[in-house]
Residue, then its C-alpha position, 0 to 999 in steps of 0.5 A: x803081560x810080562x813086566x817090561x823094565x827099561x833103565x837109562x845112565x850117562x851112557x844111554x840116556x835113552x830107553x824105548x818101550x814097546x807095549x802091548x797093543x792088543x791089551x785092553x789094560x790100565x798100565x802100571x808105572x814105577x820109576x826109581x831114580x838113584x844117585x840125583x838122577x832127574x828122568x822125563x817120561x814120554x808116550x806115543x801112539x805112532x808105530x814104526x813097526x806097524x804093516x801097513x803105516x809105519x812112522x820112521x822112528x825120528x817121526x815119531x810123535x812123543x807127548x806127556x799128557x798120560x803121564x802126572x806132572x810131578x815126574x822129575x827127581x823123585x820116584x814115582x808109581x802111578x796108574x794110566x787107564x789108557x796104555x800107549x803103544x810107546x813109553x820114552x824114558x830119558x835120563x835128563x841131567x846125566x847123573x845117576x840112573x834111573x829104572x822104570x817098570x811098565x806092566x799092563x795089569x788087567x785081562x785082554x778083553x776083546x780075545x776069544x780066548x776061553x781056555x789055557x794060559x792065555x785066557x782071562x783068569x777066572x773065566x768060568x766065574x765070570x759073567x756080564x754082571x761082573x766083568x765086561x769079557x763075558x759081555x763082549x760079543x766074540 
């Protein structure tokens, strides 16, 4: 998946992330802040985009449980084993900006997809003993 970059300043003190719910991936987080800039980060698994039960967006249910508690002041890089469907980033004291990035690294484990540029990588190397792709039922 693409890297999704997301930066908040005094001006838009808010920034929403969609990720990938198909991916069956750690995601990846990086956070910079600069110039004394303080930021809170948040997750949700409701979706105001889904078909058939979207949460308005103000319904939205925003928690900090994925994320290490020492996000604050300084930057930061970590690892989630489970990627949310949503990541808030808010610029908390209005000074400075912040950036985050959000990538989720790994393979897409329940695609069927063998060949192209949207399969697995190595997919003819793989196999039940070492990866849990060619394991999956398809």
């Amino acid at each position: 998946m693409r890297p999704i970059t997301a930066t908040v300043t005094p001006s838009k003190t808010q920034a929403l992330c969609r990720l990938d719910n198909y991916a069956t991936a750690v995601l990846g987080v990086q956070v910079v802040p600069l110039g004394g800039a303080n930021f809170s980060l948040f997750h949700s698994d409701d979706d105001p985009c889904d078909l058939v039960n979207p949460v308005p967006l103000g319904s939205m249910s925003w928690q900090a449980s994925l994320f290490p508690p020492a996000i604050g002041a300084a930057g930061v890089s970590f690892t989630v084993m489970a990627s949310p469907l949503w990541v808030q980033l808010n610029l908390t004291n209005g000074v400075g900006s912040v950036r985050a990035t959000f990538l989720q690294i790994g393979t897409h484990s329940h695609s069927n997809i063998s060949k192209g540029p949207f399969a697995p990588p190595r997919m003819a190397e793989m196999t039940s003993s070492g990866s849990n792709y060619a394991a999956m039922p398809k």
